[in-house]
py3Dmol code that shows the C-alpha trace and the ligand (Angstrom):
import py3Dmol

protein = """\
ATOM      1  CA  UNK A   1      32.852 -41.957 -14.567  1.00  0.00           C
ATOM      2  CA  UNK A   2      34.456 -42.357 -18.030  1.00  0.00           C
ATOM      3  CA  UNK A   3      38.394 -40.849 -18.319  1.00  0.00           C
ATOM      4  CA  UNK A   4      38.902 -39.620 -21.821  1.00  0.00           C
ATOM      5  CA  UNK A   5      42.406 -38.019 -22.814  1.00  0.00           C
ATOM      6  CA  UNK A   6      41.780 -37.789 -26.642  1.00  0.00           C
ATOM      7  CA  UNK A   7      39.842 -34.723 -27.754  1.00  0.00           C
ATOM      8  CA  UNK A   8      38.782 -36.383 -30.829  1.00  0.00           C
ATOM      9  CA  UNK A   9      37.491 -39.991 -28.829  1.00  0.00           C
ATOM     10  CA  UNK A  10      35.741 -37.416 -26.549  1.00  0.00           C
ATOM     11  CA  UNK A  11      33.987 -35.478 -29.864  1.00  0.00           C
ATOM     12  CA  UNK A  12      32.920 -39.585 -30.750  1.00  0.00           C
ATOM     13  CA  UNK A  13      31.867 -40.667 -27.564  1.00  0.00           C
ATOM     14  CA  UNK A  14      29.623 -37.204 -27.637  1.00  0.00           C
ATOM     15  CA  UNK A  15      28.513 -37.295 -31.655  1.00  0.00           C
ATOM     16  CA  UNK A  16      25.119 -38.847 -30.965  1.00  0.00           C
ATOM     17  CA  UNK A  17      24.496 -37.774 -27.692  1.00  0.00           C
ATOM     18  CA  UNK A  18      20.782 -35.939 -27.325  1.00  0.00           C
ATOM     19  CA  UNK A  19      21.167 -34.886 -23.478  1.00  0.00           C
ATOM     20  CA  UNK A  20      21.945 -31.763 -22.543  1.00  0.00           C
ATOM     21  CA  UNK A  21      25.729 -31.599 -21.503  1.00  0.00           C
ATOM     22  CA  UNK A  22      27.035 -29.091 -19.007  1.00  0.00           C
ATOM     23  CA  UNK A  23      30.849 -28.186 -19.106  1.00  0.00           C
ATOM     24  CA  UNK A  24      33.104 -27.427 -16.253  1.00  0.00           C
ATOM     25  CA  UNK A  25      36.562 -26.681 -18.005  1.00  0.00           C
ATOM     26  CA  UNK A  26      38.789 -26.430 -14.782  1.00  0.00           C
ATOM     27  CA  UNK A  27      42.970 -26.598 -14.296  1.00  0.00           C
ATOM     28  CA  UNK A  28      42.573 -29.337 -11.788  1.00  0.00           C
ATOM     29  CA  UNK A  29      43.875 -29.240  -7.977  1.00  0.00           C
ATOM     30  CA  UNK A  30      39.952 -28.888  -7.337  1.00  0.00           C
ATOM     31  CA  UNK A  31      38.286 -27.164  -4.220  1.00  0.00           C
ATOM     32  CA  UNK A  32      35.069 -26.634  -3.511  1.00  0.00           C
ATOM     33  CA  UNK A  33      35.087 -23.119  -5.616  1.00  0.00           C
ATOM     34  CA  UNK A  34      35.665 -26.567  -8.699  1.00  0.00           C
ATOM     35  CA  UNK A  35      32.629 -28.243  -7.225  1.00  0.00           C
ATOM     36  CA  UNK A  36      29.745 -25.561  -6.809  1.00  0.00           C
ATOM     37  CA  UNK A  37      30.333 -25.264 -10.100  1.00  0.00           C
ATOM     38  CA  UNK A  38      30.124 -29.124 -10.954  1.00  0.00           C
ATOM     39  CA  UNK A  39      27.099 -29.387  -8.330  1.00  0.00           C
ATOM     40  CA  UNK A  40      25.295 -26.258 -10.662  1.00  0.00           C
ATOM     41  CA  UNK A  41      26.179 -28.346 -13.753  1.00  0.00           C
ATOM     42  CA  UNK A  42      24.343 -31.259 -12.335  1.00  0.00           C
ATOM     43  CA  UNK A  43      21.196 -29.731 -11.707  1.00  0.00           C
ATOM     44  CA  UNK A  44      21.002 -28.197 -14.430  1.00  0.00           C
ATOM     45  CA  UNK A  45      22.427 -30.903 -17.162  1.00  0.00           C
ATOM     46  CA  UNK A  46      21.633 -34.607 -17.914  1.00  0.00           C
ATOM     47  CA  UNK A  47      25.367 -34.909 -18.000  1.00  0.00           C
ATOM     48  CA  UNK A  48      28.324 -33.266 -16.620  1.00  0.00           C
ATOM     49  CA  UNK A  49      31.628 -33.444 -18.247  1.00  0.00           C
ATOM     50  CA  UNK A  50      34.912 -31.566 -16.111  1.00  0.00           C
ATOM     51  CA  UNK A  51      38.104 -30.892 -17.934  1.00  0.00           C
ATOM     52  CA  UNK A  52      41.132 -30.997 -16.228  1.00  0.00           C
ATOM     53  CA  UNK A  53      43.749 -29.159 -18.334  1.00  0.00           C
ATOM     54  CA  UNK A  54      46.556 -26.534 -17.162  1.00  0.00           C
ATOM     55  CA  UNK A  55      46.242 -24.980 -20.341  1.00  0.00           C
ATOM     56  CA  UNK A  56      50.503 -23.598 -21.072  1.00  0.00           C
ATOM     57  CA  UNK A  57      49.595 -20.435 -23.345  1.00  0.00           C
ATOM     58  CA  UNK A  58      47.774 -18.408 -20.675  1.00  0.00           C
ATOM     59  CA  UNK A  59      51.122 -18.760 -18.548  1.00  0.00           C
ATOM     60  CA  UNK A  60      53.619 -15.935 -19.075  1.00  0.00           C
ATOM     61  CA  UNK A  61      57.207 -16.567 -19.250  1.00  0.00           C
ATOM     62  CA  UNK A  62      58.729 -17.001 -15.544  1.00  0.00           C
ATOM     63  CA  UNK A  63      55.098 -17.522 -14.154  1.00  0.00           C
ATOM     64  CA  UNK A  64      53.914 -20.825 -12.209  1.00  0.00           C
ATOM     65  CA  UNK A  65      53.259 -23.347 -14.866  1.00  0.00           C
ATOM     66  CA  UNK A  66      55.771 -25.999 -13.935  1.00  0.00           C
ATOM     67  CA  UNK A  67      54.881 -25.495 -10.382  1.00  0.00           C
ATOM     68  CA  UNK A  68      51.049 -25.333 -10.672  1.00  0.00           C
ATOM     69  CA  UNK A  69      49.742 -27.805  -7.975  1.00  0.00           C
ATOM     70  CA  UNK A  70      48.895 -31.195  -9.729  1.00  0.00           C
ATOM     71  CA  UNK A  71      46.676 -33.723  -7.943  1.00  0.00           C
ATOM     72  CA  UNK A  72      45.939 -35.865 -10.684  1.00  0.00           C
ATOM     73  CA  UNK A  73      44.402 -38.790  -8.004  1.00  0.00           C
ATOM     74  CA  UNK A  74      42.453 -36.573  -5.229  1.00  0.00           C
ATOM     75  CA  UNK A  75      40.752 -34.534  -8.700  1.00  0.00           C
ATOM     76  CA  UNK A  76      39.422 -38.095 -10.361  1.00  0.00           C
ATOM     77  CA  UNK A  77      38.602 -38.997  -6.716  1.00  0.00           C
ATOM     78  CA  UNK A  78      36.225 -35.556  -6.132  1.00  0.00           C
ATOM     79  CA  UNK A  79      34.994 -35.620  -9.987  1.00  0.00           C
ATOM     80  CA  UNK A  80      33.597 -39.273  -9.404  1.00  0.00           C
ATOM     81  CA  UNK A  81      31.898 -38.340  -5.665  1.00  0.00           C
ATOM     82  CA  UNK A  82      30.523 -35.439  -7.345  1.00  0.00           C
ATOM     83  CA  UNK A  83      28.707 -37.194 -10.072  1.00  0.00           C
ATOM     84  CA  UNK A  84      30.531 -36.028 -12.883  1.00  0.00           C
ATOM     85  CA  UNK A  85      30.196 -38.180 -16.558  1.00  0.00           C
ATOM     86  CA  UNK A  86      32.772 -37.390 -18.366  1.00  0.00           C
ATOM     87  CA  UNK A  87      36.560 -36.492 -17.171  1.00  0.00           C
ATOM     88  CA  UNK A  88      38.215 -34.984 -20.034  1.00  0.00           C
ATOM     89  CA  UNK A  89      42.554 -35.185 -19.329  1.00  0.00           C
ATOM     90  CA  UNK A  90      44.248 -34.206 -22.343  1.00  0.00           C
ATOM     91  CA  UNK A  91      47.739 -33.648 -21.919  1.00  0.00           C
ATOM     92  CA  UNK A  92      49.544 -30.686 -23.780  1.00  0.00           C
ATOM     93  CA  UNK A  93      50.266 -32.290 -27.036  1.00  0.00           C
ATOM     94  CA  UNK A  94      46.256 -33.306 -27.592  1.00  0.00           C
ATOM     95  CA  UNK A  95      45.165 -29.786 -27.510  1.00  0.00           C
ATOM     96  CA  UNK A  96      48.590 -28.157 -29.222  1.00  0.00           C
ATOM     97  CA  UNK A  97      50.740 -28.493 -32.266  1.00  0.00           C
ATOM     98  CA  UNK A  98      54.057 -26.394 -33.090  1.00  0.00           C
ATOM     99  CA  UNK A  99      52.130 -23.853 -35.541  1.00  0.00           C
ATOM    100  CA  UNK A 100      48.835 -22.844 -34.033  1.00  0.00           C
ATOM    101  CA  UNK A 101      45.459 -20.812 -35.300  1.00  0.00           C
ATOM    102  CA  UNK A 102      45.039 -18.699 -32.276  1.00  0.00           C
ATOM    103  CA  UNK A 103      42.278 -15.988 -30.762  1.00  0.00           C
ATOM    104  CA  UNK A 104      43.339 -12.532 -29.906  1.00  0.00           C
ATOM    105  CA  UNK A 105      41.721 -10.864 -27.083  1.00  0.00           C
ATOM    106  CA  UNK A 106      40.495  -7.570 -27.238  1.00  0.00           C
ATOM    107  CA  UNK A 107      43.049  -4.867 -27.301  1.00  0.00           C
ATOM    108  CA  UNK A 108      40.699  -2.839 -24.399  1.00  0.00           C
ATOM    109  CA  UNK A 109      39.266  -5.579 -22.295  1.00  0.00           C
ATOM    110  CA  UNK A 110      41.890  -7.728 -22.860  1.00  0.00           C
ATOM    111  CA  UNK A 111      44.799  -5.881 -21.735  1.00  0.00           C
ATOM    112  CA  UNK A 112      43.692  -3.537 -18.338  1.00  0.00           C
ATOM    113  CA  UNK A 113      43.524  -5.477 -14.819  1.00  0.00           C
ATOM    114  CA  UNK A 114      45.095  -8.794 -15.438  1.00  0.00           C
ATOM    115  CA  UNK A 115      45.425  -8.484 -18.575  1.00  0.00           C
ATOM    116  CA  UNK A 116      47.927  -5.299 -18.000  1.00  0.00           C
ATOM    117  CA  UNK A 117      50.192  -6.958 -15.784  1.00  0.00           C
ATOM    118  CA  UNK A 118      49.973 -10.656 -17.660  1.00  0.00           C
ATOM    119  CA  UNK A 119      49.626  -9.528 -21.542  1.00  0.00           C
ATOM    120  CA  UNK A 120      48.689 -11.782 -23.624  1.00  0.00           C
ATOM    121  CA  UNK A 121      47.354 -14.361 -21.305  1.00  0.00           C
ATOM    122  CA  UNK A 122      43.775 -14.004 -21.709  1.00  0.00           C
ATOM    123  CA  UNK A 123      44.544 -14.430 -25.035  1.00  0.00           C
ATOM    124  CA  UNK A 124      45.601 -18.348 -24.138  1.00  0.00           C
ATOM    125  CA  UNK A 125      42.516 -18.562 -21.935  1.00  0.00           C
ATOM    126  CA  UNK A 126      40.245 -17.325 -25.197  1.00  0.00           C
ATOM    127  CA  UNK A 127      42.036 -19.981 -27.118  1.00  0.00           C
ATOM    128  CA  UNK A 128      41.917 -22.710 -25.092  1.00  0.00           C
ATOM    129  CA  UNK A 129      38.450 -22.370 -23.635  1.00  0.00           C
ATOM    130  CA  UNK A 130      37.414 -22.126 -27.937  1.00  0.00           C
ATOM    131  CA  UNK A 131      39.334 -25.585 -28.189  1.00  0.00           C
ATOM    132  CA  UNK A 132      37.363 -26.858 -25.030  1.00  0.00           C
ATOM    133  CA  UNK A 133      33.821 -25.314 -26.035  1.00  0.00           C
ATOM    134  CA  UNK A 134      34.460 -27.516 -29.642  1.00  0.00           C
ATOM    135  CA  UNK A 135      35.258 -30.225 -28.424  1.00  0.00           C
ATOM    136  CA  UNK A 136      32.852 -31.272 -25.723  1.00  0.00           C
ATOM    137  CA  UNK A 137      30.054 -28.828 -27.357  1.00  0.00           C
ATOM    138  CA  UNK A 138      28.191 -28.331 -24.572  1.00  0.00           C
ATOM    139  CA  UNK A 139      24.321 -26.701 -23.770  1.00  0.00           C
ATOM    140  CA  UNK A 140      26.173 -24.727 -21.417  1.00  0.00           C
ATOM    141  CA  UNK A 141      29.441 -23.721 -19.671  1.00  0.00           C
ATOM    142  CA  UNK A 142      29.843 -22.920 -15.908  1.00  0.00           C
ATOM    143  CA  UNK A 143      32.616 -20.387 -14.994  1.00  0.00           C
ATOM    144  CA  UNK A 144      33.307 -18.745 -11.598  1.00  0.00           C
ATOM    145  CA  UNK A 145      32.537 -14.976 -11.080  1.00  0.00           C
ATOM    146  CA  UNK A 146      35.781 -14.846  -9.027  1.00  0.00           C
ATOM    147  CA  UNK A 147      37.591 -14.818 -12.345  1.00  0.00           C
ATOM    148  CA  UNK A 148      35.504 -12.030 -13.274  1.00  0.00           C
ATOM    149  CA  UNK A 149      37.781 -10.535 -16.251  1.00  0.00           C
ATOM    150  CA  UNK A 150      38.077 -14.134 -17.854  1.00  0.00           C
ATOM    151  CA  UNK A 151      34.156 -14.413 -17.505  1.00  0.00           C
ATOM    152  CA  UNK A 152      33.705 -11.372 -19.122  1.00  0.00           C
ATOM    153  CA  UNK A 153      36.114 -11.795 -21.921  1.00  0.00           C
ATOM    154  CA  UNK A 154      34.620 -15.512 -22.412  1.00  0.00           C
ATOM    155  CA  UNK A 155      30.881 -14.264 -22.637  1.00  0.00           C
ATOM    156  CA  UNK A 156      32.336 -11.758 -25.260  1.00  0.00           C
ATOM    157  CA  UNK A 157      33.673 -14.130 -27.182  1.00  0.00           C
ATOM    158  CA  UNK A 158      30.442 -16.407 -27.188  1.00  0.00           C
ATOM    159  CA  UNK A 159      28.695 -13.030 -28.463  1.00  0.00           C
ATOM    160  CA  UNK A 160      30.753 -11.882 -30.590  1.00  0.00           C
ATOM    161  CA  UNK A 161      31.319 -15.336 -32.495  1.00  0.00           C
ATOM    162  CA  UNK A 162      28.140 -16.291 -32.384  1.00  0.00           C
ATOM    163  CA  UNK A 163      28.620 -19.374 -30.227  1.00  0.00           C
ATOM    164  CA  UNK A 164      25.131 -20.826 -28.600  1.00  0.00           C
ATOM    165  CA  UNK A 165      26.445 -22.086 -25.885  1.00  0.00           C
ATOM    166  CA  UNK A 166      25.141 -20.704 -22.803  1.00  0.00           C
ATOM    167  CA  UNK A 167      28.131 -19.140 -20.100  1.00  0.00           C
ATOM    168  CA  UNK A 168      26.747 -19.624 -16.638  1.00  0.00           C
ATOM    169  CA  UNK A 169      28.713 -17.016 -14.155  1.00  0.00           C
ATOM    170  CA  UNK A 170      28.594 -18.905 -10.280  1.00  0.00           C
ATOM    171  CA  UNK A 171      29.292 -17.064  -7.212  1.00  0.00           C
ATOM    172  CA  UNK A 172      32.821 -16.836  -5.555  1.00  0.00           C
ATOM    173  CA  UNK A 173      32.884 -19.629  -2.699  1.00  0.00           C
ATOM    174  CA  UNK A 174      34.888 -18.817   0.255  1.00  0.00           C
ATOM    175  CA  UNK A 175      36.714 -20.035   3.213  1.00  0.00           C
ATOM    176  CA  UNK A 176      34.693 -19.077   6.536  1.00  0.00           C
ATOM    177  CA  UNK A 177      37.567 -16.209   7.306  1.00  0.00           C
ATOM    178  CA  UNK A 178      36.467 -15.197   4.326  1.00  0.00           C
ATOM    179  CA  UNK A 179      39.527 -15.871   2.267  1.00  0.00           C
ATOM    180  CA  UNK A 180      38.180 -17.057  -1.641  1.00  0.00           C
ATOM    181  CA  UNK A 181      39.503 -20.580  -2.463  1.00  0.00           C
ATOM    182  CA  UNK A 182      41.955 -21.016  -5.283  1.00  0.00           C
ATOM    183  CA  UNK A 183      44.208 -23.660  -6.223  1.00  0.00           C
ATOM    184  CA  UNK A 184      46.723 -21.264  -5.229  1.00  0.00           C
ATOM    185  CA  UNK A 185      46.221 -20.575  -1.979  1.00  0.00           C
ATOM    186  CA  UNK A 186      48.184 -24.095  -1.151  1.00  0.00           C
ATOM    187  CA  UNK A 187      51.744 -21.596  -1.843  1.00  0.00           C
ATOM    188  CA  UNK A 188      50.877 -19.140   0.965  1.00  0.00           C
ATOM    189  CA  UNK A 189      52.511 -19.871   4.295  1.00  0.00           C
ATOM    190  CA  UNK A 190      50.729 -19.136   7.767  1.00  0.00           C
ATOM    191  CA  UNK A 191      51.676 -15.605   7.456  1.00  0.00           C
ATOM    192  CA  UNK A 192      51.344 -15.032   4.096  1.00  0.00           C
ATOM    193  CA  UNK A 193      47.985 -16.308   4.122  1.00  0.00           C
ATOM    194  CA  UNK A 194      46.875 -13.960   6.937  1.00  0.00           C
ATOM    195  CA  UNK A 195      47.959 -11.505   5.468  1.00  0.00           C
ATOM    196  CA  UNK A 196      45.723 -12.472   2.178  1.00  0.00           C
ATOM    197  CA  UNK A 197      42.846 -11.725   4.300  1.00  0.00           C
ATOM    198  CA  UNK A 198      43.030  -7.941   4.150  1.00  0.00           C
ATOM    199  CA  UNK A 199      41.908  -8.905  -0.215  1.00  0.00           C
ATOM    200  CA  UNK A 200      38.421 -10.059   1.850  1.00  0.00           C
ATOM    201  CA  UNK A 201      38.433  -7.396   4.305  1.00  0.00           C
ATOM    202  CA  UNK A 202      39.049  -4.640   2.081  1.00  0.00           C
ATOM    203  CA  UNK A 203      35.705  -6.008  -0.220  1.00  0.00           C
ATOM    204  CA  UNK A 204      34.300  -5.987   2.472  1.00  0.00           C
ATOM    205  CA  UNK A 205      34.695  -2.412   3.726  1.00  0.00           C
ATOM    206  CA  UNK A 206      33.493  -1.600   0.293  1.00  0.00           C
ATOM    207  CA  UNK A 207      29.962  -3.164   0.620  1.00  0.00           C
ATOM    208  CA  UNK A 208      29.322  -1.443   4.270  1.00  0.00           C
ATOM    209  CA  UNK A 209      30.429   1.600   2.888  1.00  0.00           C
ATOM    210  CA  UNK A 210      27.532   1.238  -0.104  1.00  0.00           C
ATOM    211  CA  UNK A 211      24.685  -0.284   2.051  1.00  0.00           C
ATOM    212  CA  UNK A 212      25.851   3.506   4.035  1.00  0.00           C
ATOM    213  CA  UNK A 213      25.140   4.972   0.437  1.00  0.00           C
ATOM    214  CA  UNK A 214      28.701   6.192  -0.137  1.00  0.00           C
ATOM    215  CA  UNK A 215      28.578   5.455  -3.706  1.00  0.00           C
ATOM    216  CA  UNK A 216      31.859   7.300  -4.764  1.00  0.00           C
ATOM    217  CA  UNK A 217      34.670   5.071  -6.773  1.00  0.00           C
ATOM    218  CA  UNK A 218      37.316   6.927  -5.277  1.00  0.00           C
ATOM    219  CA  UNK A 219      36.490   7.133  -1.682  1.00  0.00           C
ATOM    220  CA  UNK A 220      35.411   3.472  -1.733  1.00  0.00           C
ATOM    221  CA  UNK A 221      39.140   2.651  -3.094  1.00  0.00           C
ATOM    222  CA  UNK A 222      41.143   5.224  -0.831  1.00  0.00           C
ATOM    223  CA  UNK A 223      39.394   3.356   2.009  1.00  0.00           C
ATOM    224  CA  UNK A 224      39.863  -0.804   0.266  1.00  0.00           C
ATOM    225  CA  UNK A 225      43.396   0.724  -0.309  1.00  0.00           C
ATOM    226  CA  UNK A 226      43.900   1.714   3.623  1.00  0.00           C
ATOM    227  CA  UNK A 227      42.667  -1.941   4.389  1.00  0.00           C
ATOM    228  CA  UNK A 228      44.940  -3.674   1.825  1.00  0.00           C
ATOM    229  CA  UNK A 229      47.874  -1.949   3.267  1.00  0.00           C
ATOM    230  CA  UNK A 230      51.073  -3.409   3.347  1.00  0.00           C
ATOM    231  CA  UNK A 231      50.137  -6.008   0.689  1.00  0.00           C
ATOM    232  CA  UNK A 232      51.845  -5.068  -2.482  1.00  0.00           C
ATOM    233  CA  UNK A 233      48.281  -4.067  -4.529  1.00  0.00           C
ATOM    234  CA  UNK A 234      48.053  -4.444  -8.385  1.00  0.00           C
ATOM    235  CA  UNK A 235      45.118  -2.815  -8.731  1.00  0.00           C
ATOM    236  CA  UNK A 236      41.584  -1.903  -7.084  1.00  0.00           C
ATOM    237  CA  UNK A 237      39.186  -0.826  -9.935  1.00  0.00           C
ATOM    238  CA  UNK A 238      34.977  -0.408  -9.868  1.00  0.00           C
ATOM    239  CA  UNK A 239      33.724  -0.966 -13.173  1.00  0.00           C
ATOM    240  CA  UNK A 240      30.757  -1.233 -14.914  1.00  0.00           C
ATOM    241  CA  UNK A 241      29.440  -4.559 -15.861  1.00  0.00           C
ATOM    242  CA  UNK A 242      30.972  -3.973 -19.302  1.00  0.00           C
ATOM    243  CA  UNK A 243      34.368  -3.448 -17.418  1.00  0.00           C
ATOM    244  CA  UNK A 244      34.442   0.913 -17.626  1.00  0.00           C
ATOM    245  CA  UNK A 245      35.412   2.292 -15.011  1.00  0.00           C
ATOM    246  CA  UNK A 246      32.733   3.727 -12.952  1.00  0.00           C
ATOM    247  CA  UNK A 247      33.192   6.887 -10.889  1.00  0.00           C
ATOM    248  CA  UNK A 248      30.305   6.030  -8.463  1.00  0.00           C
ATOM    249  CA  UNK A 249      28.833   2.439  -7.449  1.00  0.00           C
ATOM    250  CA  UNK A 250      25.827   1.395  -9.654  1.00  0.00           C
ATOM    251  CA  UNK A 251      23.682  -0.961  -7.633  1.00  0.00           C
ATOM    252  CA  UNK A 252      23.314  -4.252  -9.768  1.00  0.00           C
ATOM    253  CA  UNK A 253      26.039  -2.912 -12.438  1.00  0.00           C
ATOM    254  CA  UNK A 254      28.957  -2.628 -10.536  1.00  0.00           C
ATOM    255  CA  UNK A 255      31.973  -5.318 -10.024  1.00  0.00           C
ATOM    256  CA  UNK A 256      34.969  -4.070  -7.232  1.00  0.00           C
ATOM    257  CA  UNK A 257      37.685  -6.198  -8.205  1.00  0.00           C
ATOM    258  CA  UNK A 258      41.674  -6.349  -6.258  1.00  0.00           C
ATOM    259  CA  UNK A 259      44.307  -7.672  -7.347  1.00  0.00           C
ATOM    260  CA  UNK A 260      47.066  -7.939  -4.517  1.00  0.00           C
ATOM    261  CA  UNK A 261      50.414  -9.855  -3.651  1.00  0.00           C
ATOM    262  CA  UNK A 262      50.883 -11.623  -0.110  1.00  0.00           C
ATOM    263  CA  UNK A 263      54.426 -13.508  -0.166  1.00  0.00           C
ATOM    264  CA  UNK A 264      54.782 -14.096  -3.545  1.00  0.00           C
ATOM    265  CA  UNK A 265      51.241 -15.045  -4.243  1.00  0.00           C
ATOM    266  CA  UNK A 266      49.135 -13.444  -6.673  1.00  0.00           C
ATOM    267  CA  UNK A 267      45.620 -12.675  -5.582  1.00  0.00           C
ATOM    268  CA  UNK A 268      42.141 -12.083  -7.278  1.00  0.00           C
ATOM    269  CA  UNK A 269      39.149 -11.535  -5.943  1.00  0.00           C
ATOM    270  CA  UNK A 270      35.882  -8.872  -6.427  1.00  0.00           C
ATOM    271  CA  UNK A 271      32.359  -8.683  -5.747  1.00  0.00           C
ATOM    272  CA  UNK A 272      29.415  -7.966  -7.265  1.00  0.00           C
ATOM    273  CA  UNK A 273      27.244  -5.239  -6.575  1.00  0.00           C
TER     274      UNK A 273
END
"""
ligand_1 = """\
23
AMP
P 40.832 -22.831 -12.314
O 41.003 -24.305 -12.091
O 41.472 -21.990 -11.267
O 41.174 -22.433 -13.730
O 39.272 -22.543 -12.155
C 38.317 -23.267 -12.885
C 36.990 -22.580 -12.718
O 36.638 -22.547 -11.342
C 36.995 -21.127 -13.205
O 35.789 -20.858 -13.884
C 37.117 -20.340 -11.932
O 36.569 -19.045 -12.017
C 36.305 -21.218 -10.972
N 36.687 -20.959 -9.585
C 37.941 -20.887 -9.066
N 37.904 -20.573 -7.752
C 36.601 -20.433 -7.435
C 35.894 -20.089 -6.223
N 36.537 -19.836 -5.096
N 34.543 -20.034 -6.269
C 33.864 -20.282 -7.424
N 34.477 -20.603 -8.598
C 35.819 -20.672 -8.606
"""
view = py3Dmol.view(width=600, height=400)
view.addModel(protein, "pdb")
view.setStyle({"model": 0}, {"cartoon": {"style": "trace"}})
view.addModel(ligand_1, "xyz")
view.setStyle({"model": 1}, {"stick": {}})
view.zoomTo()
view.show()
C-alpha cells in the first residue's frame, strides 16, 4: 500500500493510470461501517484509494474537531489488510490556504435536519469532498447511506455540476444490538451507549409498523418519538427520496431518519424504505 500526503504527488502518481479507481474518502478512526465500503470498492475497482482526512470546515465552532478520535496506526494497519492501493493523508494545510474558493450548499437541502442544527457544515463537506473527487478522480465514489443527508447533497452536487463520477450509496452496518457504528460511538460511556439504542429501536418500531401497513408520517413518528424517550431528540423526519417531507410512507421512496443526543453524543441514523 502506497502512503501519499501531497494532493498534487497523488494527481501524478494517478495521471496515466487506465484502471478504474474507486474512492473511499473517510475521516479515519475506521470501523467496519469504513470497510464495507472499502470491500464494495474492491470488487468493483481495479484499484482502491481511502482518504483519511478530518476535513476542519464541516466542524462548527465549539464542535469535536480537536477531539475527533485519531488512530493514525490501527487506520494504515486496516487500509493495508483490506487491500486498499492508495492511502491518501493530507494534513490541513495540503487541502487549505488562508483565502479559499468554496461551494455553497443548497439553501433548502442544505440547511433542514443537520444542516438546521450545524449550518453551514454541509457546506465544508460539499467543499471538501469537490477537493477529494479532483484530486484522486475516481470511476466512482462509495459513501454510506447512514449519512443519508450528506449522500444526498453529494449526488446533487455530482448532478448538478456535471461531474461523471459515479456516487455509490452502501448500506448502514451495525453492531449486533443493533446500534450503527460510527467513529463516535468510542465517547459514549456504558450508559450512555445503552441508552443510544432506543435511535435503533425506535427505526425499528417504524418498519413493523409499515410491514402492518400503517403508512402515516405522523403516527409512525408519535410512536419512534415514544421509543426515543428520554433521549434529547433533534429531529425524526420521513421524507421523500428527494428529502420532502412525506405525510405517509412510500414503499421504495421513503428514508426515516433521527437525529438524537445520549450523554453528550450526537446521533444519526435512518433507514430506507
Ligand atoms: P466518516 O469517517 O464518519 O466521515 O465516514 C466515512 C464514510 O463512511 C461516509 O461515507 C459514511 O457515511 C460511511 N459510514 C460511516 N459509518 C458507517 C456505517 N455504520 N455503515 C456504513 N457506512 C458508514
Amino acid at each position: 500500500m502506497k502512503i501519499i500526503s501531497n494532493p498534487l504527488e497523488l494527481k501524478e502518481y494517478l495521471k496515466e493510470n487506465k484502471k478504474t479507481v474507486g474512492f473511499v474518502p473517510t475521516m479515519g478512526a475506521l470501523h467496519e461501517g469504513h470497510i464495507s465500503l472499502i470491500n464494495r470498492a474492491s470488487e468493483e475497482n481495479e484499484i482502491v484509494v481511502v482518504s483519511i482526512f478530518v476535513n476542519p470546515t464541516q466542524f462548527l465552532e465549539g464542535e469535536d474537531l480537536d477531539k475527533y478520535p485519531s488512530r493514525e496506526e490501527a487506520d494504515k494497519k486496516i487500509c493495508s489488510f483490506a487491500g486498499v492501493d492508495i492511502l491518501f493523508f493530507p494534513n490541513a494545510d495540503d487541502i487549505y490556504t488562508s483565502d479559499e474558493v468554496t461551494l455553497q450548499a443548497p439553501n433548502v437541502r442544505g440547511y433542514v435536519l443537520e444542516g438546521l442544527s450545524r449550518p453551514g457544515h454541509f457546506s465544508g463537506v460539499l467543499t471538501v469532498v469537490m477537493k477529494l473527487l479532483n484530486i484522486v478522480s475516481p470511476t466512482r465514489a462509495y459513501f454510506g447511506k447512514k449519512d443519508a443527508q450528506q449522500i444526498n447533497l453529494i449526488m446533487l452536487m455530482v448532478k448538478q455540476l456535471f461531474m461523471s463520477v459515479e456516487i455509490v450509496p452502501i448500506d448502514t452496518v451495525r453492531e449486533s444490538d443493533g446500534l450503527a457504528l460510527s467513529s463516535r460511538n468510542i465517547y459514549l460511556n456504558k450508559y450512555d451507549r445503552e441508552e443510544a439504542l432506543k435511535i435503533s429501536a425506535s427505526l425499528h418500531v417504524c418498519s413493523r409498523m409499515v410491514s402492518r401497513n400503517i403508512l402515516d408520517s405522523c403516527e409512525i413518528i408519535d410512536s419512534m418519538r415514544e421509543t426515543l424517550y428520554p433521549l434529547e431528540v433533534i429531529y425524526v423526519e420521513i421524507l421523500n427520496r428527494d428529502f420532502e417531507k412525506l405525510e405517509q410512507v412510500e414503499i421504495g421512496n421513503s428514508i426515516v431518519l433521527v437525529e438524537a443526543i445520549s450523554g453528550e453524543t450526537r446521533l444519526l441514523d435512518n433507514i430506507w424504505l
